[in-house]
N, C-alpha and C positions, 0 to 999 in steps of 0.2 A: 504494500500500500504506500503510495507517497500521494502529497499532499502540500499545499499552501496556504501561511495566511497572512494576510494580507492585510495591517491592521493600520489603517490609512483611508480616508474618504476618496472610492471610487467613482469616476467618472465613466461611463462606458458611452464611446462616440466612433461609429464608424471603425472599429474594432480593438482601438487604442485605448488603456487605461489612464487616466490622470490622477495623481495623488496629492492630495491636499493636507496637512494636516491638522486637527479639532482638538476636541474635547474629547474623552474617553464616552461621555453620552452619546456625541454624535457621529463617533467612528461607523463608518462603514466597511464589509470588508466582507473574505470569505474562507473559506475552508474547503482542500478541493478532495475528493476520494474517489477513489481510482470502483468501477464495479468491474466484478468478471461472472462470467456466466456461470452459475451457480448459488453459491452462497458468497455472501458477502457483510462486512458489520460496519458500520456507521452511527456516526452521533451527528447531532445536531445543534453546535456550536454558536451562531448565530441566531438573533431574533429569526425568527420564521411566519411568511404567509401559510404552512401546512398546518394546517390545524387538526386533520385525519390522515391516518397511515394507507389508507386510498390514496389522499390524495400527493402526497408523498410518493407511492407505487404508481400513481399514473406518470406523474413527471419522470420517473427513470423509468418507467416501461416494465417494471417489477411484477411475477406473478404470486408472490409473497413476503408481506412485510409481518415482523413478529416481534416481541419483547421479551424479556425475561421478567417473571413471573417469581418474584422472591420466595414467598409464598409454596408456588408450586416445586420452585425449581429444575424449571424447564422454562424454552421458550415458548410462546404463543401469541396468537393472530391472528390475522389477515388472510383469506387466501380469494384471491380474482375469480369470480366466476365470468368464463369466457362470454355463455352462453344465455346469462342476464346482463351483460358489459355493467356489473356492481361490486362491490368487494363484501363478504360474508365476513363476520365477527368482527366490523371493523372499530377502530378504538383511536382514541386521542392523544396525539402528540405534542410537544411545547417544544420548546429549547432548553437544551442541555439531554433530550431523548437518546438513548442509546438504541440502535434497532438491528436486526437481522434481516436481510432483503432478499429474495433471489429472482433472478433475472434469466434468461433463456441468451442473452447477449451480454459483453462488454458494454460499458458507459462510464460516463464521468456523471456524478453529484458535487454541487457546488452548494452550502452552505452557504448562503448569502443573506446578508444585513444587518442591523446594528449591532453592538455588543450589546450582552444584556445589561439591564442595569445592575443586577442582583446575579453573581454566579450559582447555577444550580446546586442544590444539594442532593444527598442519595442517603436514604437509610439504611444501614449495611446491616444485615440479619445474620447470622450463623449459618455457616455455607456460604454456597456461589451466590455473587452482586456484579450488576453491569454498572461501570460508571465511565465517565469521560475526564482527563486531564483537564484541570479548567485552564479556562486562558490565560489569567495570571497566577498558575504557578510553572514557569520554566524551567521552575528550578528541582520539579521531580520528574527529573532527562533520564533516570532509570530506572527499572521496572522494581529492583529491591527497593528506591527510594516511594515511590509509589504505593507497594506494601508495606514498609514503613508506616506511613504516612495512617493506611487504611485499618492496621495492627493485623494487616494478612497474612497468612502463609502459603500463600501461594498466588502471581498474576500472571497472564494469560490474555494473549491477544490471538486474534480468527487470521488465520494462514491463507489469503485466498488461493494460493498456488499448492496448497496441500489439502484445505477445504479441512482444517480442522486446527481444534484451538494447540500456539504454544506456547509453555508457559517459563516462567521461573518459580523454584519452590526456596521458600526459608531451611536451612538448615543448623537446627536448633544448636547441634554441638559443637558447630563450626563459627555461629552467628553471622553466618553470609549467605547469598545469596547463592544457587548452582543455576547455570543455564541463565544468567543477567542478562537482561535487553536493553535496547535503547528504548527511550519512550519520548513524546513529546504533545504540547497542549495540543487537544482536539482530538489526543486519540482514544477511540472505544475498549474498554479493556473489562474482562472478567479477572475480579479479585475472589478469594477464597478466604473466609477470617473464622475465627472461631470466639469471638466478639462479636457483640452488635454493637452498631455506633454509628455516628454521622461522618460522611466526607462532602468538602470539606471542612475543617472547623476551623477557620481562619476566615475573616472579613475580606471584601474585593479591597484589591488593590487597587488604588484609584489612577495610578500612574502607571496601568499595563500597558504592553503596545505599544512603545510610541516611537518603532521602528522595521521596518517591515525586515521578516525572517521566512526564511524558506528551510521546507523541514522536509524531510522524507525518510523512508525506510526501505 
């Protein structure tokens, strides 16, 4: 998955970008993620006009968009009925959404629009949690920092070229991490804790962003 963001007021004219720079309110910007035919995991980093995981599924052309289900612990969702052109179980997205998509082709999702005012929070339950890197914290760039952060032991990001999650685990006797990754804001990640708690528990940082960063993996 690679990805950019862009965290500067966007112009789009005749296929050129212009960057202006604001106020953290009135940043515009986006977050880009790569689809591939199959499965693929996504968050929703940006204010957002999707307000249903239809509608979300129809802009990428998705035959299943789904969530995780703390509770259940599994995913669930969405799935397109061809032959009423409607989505069945569909359910309500915001920003900061983490989701599971699948698609029949490649495409690009663009995360477009303000920051939000307020970064998302996630109530982490005992067992698997989806959450998303928030924008202002850059500064958990590794997957142990990450679970750190979540008091996980174990995170896990969706492979789209192996079409299944991989992770890093905590290793108690060691206090390190085995199998460390890189991580960075906007990305979707399944954490594993044996705690419940909130991420994250830190107030926005008011002065995120105010230099555009290109990120990938």
């Amino acid at each position: 998955m690679k990805k950019f963001i862009l965290p500067l007021l966007l112009i789009l004219a005749v296929g050129m970008l212009a960057a202006v720079e604001s106020e953290p309110s009135e940043i515009v910007g986006y977050v880009k993620y790569n689809i591939v035919e199959g499965n693929s995991m996504l968050a929703i980093p940006m204010t957002t006009t999707y307000t249903m995981a239809g509608d979300l599924g129809n802009a990428i052309g998705a035959t299943g968009v789904s969530y995780w289900d703390n509770n259940l612990q599994m995913f669930v969702g969405a799935a397109y009925i061809d032959w009423l052109d409607d989505w069945d179980n569909n359910f309500p997205i915001s920003s900061g959404s983490v989701l599971m998509v699948n698609t029949t082709s490649s495409t690009t999702f663009y995360s477009i629009g303000n920051l939000p005012q307020t970064n998302p929070t996630y109530n982490l339950v005992v067992g698997n949690n989806t959450i998303m890197v928030p924008l202002n914290r850059s500064d958990l760039n590794m997957a142990g920092l990450v679970g750190n952060a979540t008091n996980a032991t174990g995170v896990s990001y969706w492979d789209n070229n192996l079409q299944m999650f991989v992770g890093a685990a905590y290793i108690d006797w060691l206090d390190d991490w085995d199998n460390n990754f890189p991580t960075s804001i906007g990305d979707p990640l399944m954490v594993n804790t044996t705690v419940p708690g909130i991420f994250p528990s830190v107030a926005k940082d008011t002065n995120i962003l105010k230099s555009i960063r290109n990120i990938g993996r």
